[in-house]
ZATORZA-763127 format. One record per atom (N, C-alpha, C): residue in one letter; z, y, x. Coordinates in pm, whole numbers, plus 50000, padded with zeros to 5 digits. Atoms other than C-alpha are relative to their C-alpha. Last residue first. Example, Ala and Ser with C-alpha at 12.3 -4.5 7.8 and 13.67 -1.06 7.14 Angstrom:
<pts>
S499944988149918 S507144989451367 S500735010949923 A500004988150089 A507804955051230 A500005012050090 
</pts>
This chain:
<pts>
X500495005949868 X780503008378496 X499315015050064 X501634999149935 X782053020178206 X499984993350141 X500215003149844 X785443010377999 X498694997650042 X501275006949932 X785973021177640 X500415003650153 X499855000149852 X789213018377460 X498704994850058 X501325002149949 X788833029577086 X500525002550136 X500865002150097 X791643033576784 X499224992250090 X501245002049979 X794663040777017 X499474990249939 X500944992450077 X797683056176829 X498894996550032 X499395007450078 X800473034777010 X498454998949849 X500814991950110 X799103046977350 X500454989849864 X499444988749989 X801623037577628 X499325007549886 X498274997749976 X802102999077566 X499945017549951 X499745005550141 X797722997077501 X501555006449998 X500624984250062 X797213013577878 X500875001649825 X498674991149919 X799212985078107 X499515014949908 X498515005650054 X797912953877892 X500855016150050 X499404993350119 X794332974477914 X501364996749962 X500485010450162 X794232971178257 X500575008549896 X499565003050172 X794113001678493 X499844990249936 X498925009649986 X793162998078868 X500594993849871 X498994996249996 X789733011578821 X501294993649988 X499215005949872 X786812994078901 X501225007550003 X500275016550036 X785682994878487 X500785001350114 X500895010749845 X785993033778505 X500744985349984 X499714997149898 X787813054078193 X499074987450095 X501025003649920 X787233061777814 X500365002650166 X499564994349852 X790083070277562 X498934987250077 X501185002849954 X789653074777190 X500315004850150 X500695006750050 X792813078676988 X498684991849997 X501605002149975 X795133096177215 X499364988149905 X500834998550080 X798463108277069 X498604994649952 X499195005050060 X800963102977329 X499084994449865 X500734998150118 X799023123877571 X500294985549902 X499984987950086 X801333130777832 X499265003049860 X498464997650047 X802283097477944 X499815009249947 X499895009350160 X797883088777883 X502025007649995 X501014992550120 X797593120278165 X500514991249890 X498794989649996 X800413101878397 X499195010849892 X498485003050080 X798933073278363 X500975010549952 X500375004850140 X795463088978496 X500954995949908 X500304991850054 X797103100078774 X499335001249886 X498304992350043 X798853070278891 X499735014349948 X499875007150144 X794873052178875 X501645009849997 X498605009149951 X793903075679171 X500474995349843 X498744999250051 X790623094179027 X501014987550059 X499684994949889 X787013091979211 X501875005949988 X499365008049953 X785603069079000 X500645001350126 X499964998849841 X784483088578771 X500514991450035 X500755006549953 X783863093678398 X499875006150147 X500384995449819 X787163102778283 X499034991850042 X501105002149931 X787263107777853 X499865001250189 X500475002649800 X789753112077715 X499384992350047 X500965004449977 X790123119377298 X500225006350162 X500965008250094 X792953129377075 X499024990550056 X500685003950058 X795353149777347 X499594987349924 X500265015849998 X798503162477326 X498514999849959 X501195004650103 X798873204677397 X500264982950020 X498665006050105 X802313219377566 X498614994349906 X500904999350178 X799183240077732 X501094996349899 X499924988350009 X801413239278090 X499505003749859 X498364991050011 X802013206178038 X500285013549984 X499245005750101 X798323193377958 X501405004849982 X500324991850054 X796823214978231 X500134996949826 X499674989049984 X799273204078478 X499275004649878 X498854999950044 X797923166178389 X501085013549992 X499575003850150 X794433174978415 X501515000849917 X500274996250032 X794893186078744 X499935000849881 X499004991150103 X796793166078874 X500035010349925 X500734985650075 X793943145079063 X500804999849872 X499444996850136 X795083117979350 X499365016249883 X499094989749977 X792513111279540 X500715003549823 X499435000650110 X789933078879566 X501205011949978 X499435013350055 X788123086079888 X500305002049877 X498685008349896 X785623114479984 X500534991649901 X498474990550021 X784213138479736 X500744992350096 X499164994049838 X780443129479880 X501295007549974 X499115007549905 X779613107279587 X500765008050152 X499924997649808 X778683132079334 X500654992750068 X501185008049959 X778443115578948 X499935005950219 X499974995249870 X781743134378808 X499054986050037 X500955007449891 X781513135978426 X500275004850141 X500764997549839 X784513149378283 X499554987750042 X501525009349977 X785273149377881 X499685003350156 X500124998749842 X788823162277739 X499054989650023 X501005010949915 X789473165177378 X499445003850125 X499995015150070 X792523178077177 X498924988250082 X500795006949957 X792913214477333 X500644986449978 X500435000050089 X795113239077098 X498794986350035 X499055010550114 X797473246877331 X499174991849890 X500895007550115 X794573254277610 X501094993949916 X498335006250101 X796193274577889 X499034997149896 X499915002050119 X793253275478184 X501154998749943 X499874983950019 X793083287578571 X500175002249848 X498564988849979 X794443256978694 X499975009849929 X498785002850069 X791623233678539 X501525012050016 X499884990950159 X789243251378733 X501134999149905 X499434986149962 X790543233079029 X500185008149924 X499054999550095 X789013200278895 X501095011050045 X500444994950107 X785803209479058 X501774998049929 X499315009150143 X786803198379386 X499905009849849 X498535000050095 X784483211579620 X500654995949888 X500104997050142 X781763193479812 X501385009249952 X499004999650099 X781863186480175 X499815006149904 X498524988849930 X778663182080372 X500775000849886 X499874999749902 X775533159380234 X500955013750005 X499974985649957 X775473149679907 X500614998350135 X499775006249887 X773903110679830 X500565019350071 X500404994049888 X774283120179454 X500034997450121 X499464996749875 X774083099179123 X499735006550087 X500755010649884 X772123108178828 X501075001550081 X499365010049941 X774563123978550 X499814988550129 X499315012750078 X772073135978363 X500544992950033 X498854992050119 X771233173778534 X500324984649915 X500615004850078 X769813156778873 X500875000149865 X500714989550049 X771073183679105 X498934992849853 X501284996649959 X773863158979137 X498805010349958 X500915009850026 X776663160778913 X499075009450127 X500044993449878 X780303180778851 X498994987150076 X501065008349916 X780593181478505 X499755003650091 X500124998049866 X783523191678228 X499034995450127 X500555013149879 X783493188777901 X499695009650100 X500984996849873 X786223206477703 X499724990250141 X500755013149976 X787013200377330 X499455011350119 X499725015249988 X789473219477136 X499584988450073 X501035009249912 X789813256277249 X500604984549997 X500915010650090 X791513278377008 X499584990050010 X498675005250111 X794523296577204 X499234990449919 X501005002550121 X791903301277500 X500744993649899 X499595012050121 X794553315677754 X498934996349910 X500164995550084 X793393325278109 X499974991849863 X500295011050086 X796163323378342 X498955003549908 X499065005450067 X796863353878574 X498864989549929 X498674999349924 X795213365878917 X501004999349863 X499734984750062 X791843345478836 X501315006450049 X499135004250099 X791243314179059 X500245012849972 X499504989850062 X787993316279276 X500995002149906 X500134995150173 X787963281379361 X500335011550016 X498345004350119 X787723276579759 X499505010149862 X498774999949891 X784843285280058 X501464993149903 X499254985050023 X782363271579799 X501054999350118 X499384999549808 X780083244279788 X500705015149980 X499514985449970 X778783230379415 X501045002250111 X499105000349873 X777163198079383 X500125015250031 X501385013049920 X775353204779049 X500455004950136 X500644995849840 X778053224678817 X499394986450032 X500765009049919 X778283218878407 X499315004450160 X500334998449833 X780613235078231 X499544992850034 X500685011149902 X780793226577852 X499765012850121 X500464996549914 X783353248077564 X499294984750131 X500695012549950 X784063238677198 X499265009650162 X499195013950102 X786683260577005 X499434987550098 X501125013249961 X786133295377167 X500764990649948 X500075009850141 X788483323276956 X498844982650084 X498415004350066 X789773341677294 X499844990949883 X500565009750082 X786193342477489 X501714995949913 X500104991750072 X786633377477710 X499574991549853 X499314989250031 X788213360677986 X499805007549881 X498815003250091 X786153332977952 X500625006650033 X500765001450130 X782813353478093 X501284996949925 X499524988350086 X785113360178412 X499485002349907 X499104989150029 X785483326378481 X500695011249912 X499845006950144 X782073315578434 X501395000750009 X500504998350173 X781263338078641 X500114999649915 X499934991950040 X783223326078926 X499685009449921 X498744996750056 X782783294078878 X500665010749985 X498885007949948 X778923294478932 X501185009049950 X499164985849955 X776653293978682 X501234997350053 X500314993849951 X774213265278655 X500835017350081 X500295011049903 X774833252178334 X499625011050135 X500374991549894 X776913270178067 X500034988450105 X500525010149898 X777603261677725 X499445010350115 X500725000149856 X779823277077522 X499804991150069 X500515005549946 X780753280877082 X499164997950189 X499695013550042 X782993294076898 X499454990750125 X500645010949914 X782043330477007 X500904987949956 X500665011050089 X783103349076685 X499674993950085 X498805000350079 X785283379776877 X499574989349911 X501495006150083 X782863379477211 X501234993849873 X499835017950049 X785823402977337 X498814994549956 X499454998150085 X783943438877524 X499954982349941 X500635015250053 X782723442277819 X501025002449892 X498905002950092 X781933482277856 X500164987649940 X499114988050002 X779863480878129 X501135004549965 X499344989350032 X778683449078092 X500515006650033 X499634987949931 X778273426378354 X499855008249943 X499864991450107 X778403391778205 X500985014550077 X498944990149941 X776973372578457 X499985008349867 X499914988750083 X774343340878420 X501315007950021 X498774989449925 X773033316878693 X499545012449860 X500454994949915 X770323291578420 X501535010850039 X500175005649867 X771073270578163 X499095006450090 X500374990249906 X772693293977900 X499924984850108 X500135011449897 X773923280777588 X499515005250100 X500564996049916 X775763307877319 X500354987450135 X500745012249901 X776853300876996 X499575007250129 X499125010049988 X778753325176774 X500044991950071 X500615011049952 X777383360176898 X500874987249942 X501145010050076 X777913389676666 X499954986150027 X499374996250140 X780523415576820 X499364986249892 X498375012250003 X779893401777155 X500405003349885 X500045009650051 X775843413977186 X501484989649931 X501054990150127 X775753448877251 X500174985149924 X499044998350104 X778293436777545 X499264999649862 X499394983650039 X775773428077736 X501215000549898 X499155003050163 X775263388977908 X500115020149950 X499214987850048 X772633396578247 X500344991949855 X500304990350132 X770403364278348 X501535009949931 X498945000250111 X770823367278721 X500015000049831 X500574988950065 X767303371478988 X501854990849872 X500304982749976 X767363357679336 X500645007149861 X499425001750133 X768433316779331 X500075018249943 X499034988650046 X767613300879608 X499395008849886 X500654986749877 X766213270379575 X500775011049982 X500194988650022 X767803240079321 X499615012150110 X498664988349996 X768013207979441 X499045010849947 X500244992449876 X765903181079298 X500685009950005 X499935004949895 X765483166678921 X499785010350171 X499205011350031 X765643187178641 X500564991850116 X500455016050091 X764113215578794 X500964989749990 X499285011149942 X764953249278743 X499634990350025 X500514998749840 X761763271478659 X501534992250090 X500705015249970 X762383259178313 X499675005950150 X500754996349887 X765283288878283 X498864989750088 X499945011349916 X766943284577957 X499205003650164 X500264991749904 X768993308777731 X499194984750098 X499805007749886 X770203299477424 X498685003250132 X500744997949952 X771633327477145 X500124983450135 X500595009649922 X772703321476838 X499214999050089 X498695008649984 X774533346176630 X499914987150050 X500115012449965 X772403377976648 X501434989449998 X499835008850109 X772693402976388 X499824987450104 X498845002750066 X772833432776579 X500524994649954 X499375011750083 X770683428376835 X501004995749960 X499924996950114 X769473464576940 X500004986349939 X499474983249990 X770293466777359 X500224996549772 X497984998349997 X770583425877376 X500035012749930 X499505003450084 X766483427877371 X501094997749924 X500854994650047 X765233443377663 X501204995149841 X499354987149974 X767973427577868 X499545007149929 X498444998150130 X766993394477716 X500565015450026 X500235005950216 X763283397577819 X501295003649920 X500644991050094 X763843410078192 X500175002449818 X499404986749974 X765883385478274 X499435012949954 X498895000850085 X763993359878141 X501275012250004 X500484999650101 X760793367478329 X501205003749858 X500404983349986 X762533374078635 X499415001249878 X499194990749956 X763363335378613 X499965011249959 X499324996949856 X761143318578462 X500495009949990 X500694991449918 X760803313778051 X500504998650143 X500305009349835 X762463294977826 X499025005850063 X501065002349927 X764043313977497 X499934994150146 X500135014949888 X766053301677211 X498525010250073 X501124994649905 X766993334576957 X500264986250088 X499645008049897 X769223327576614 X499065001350097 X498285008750059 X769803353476370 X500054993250149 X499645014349945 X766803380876504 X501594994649990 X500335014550028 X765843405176286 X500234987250019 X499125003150112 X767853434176429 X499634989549921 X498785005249998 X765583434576701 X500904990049964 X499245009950122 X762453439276536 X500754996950067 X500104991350126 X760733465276777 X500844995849899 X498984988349938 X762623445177126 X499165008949868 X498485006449978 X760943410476968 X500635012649983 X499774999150111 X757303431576834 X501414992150015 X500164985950040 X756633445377200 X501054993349851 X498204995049901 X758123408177366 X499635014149884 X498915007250044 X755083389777211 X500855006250004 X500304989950149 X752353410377392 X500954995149884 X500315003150067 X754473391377734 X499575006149833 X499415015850062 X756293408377933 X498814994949927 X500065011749920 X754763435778197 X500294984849927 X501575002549991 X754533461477925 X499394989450083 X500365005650111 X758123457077844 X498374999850026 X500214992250067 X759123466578205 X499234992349861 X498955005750112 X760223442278512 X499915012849909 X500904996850140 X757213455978714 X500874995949896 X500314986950007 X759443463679046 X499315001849864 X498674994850085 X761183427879022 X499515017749997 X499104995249908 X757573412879098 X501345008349951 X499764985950045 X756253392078768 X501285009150165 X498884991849962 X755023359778902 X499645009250021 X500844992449875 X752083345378672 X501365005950054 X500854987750025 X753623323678389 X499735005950159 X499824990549890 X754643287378368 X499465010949956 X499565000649859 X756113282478133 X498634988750077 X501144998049939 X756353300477812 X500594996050123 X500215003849853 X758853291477560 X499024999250054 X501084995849873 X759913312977287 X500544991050123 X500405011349870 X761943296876991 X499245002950085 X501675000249979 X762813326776670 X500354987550166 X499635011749896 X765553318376418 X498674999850077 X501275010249922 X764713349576209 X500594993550047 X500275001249836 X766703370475965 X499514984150005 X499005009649952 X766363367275497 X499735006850183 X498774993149916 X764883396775359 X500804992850110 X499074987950088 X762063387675406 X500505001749850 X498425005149961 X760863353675571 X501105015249939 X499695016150115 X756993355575446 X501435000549973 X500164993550147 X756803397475615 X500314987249919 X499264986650048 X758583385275928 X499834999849920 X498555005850045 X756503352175970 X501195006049940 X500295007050113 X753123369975929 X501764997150009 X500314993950110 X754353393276227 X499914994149858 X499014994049992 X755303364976438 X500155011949890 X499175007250057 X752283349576395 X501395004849969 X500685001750134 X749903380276484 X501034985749883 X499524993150126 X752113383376749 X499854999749878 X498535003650017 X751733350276888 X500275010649939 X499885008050111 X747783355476837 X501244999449931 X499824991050099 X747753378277100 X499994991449830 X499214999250026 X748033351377330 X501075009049925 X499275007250061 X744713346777278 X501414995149995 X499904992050126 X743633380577451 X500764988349873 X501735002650094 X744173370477763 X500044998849868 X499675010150104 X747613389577928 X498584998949917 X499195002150112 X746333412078180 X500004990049929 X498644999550004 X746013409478554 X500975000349891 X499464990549992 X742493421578596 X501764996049978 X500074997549846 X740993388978651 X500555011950030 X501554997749973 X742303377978325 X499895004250152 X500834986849989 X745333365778248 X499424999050057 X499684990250125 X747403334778077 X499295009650018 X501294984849972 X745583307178262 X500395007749928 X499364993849838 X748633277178360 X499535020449988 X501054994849932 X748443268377955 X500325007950124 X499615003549878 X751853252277841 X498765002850092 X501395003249988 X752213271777496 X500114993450174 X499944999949871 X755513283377278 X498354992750056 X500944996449892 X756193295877020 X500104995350125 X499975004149799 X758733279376789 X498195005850029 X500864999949940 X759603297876403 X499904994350202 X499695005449899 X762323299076177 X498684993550053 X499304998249897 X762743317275848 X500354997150125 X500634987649897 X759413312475682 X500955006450117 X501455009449925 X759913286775465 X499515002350121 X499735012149950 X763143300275378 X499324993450091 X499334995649885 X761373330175249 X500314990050100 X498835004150010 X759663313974945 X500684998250133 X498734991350062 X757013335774841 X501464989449993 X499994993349958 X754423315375031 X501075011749994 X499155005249838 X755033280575004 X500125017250027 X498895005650025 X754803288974598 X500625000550131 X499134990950059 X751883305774628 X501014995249988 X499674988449913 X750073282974841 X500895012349980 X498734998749884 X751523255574646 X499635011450096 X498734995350053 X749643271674334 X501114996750064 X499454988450026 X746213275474528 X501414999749975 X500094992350148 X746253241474650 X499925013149986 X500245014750119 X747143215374979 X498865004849834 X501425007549962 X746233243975281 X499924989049851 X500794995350091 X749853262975181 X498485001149977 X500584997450150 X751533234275262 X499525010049945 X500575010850092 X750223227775580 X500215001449854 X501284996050013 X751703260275734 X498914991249879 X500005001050170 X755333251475627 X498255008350004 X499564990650073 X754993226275737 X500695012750111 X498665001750045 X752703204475959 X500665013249926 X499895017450015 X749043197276061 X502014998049995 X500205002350136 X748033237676019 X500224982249959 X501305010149943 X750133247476323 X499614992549832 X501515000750114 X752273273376310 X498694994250030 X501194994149928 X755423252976471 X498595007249901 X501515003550053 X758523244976298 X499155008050103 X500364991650091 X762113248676473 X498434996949963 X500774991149941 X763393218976604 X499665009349919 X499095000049840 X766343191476514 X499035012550053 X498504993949963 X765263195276125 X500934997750112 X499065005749906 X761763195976059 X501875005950050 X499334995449880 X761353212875753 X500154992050082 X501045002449908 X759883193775431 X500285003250148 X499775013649937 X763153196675254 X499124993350151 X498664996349849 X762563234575239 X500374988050039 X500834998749850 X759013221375055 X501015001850109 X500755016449915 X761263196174820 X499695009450085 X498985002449920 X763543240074719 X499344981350086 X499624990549855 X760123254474663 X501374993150086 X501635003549921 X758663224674408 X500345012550121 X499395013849996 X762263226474178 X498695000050174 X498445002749914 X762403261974167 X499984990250044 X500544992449894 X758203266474073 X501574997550076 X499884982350007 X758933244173762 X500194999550152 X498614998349900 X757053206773840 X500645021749981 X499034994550092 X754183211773593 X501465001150034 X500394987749970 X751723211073936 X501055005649855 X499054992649875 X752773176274026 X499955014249972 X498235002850037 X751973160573657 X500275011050089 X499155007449963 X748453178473729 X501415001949990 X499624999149872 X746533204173479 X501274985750061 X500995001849949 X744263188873183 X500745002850159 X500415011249970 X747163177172973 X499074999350105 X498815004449922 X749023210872985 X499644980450062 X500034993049891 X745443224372872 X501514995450119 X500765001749909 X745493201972595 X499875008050109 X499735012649959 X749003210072477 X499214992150060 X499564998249841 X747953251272521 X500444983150010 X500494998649938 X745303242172229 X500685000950208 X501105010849972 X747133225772003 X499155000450126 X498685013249947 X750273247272017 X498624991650042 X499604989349884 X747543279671940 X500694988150061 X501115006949980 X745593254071646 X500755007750204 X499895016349956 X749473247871524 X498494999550105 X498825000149944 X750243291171500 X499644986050077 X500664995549856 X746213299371390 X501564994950091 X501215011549928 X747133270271091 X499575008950132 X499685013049956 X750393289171015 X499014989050074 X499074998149888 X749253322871003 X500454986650054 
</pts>
């Protein structure tokens, strides 16, 4: 018994000698390095020249390893920039049947855990608003609106009519979403915007769940029954005008971090709600009122602009600490006083942490009159040709850490 016990030790100690160091790694230690592997500003692609496809190409025992370890599998980008999606008949060519076939795999790897899924297709063939129907979307879209409830975090880019379509399809049974961003590459970066036909729809189906939500493209939350977004934390919104975006924050009571961003926007006058709306949470809001060139490019705009800092009225923010407005449009006319800010500091009873005014379209006695109210400020950013020195800023801020001045 004893000599078959040492020849049994003997034998599995050569065999531990014959397989690689890397492969005695226990199976916990060698799944949680591959989740390291992850890119981590994007979602992964299935492509066999990166994870988590690549690793299961290295071995049998990392294929098994990459494979039964969900994680790996929770977050997926589709997308493709080919002009030729269909055939001469009009349908989708057969290799974009593939995306299901990925999508599928990714499901069954990533279970139980939900999806972080990335769809962007652009360009595609224009879809007339009469075929807006799941059979018209993309062979992709069947297994989105079947698996719903799967989806954690959703990013898609698509045109117009395309997108509309898609999320409406999809809102109805997403129960679990908590990250949705919305884009519309048929904008363009540069150059004005055209008109502007098709809305992406917000549903209610979605406000019980959502924490994040970015949206560059005209969006409306026209629910039926709208109901609070009771976890939204998080809004961005490009493109939608003020009245929208409006009546979206009406139904945003916990938001913490909100961005507006208009591109020379013309209006008879601000739509102002017919009471105040309060965001008791809301710490940090940037503000932007820019050329059609979305980074701040300057504008040569032709006919009167409206004053963006209007919005300001319609807000109570006790809770607001940081204030950020870009203003890049030159056609506001002269230097003008702007009390806006400062009303929306008194009325809030809030001090801010951090100010930020990139413009140079502010009267320096209005800016003073923001630092008198914000007692507190620790980071404060304002225009180089502005009247302000720092001997006259320093006196009123006792608390300031960081005084930047732009050009």
């Amino acid at each position: 018994m004893s000599t078959e016990t040492t020849e049994a030790r003997s034998s599995e100690a050569r065999h531990c000698d014959r397989v690689a160091p890397i492969l005695q790694i226990p199976r916990e230690v060698t799944s949680e390095i591959f989740q390291h592997g992850l890119p981590e500003d994007e979602y992964p692609k299935p492509s066999v020249k990166s994870a988590p496809v690549q690793l299961t190409r290295v071995c049998s025992a990392w294929r098994k390893v990459a494979i039964w370890t969900p994680r790996l599998w929770s977050k997926v980008s589709l997308c493709t920039r080919n002009s030729h999606f269909t055939d001469a008949n009009g349908y989708f060519i057969s290799n974009m049947e593939s995306h299901v076939e990925v999508l599928r795999v990714w499901m069954e790897r990533a279970t139980p855990l939900p999806l972080s899924v990335h769809l962007r297709y652009t360009p595609l063939p224009w879809l007339d608003e009469s075929a807006m129907r799941i059979e018209a979307l993309l062979p992709v879209f069947r297994v989105m609106v079947e698996n719903a409830a799967r989806w954690k975090d959703l990013r898609l880019g698509m045109p117009r009519n395309y997108l509309s379509c898609a999320l409406r399809l999809i809102q109805r049974n997403a129960t679990n979403l908590e990250t949705l961003n919305i884009e519309d590459p048929s904008i363009p970066e540069f150059g004005r915007l055209l008109g502007y036909k098709y809305h992406v729809h917000l549903d209610g189906d979605v406000a019980e769940t959502l924490s994040t939500l970015s949206v560059r493209a005209p969006v409306r939350y026209t629910s039926r029954n709208p109901a609070p977004f009771v976890r939204l934390r998080t809004l961005s919104l490009q493109h939608t005008l003020p009245e929208n975006c409006l009546h979206l924050l009406k139904y945003c009571a916990v938001l913490e971090d909100l961005s507006l961003h208009f591109c020379e926007w013309r209006g008879s006058s601000m739509p102002l709600p017919t009471s105040t709306i309060l965001l008791p949470q809301l710490r940090n809001f940037h503000l932007s009122h820019t050329g059609y060139g979305e980074y701040g490019c300057p504008s040569n705009a032709v006919g009167p602009l409206n004053e963006i800092g209007e919005l300001l009225d319609s807000f109570r923010s006790p809770e607001l600490r940081g204030f950020y407005l870009l203003e890049t449009v030159v056609g506001m006319g002269p230097v003008r006083q702007w009390a806006y800010l400062s009303r929306l500091i008194t009325r809030s009873n809030c001090s801010l942490n951090e100010l930020e005014l990139n413009t140079t379209h502010i009267e320096p006695s209005s800016v003073l009159k923001c630092l008198q109210l914000s007692p507190d400020l620790k980071y404060l950013c304002i225009p180089s040709d502005n009247a302000l020195r720092e001997d006259d800023v320093r006196p009123l801020l006792p608390s300031l850490q960081s005084l930047r001045v732009f050009k």
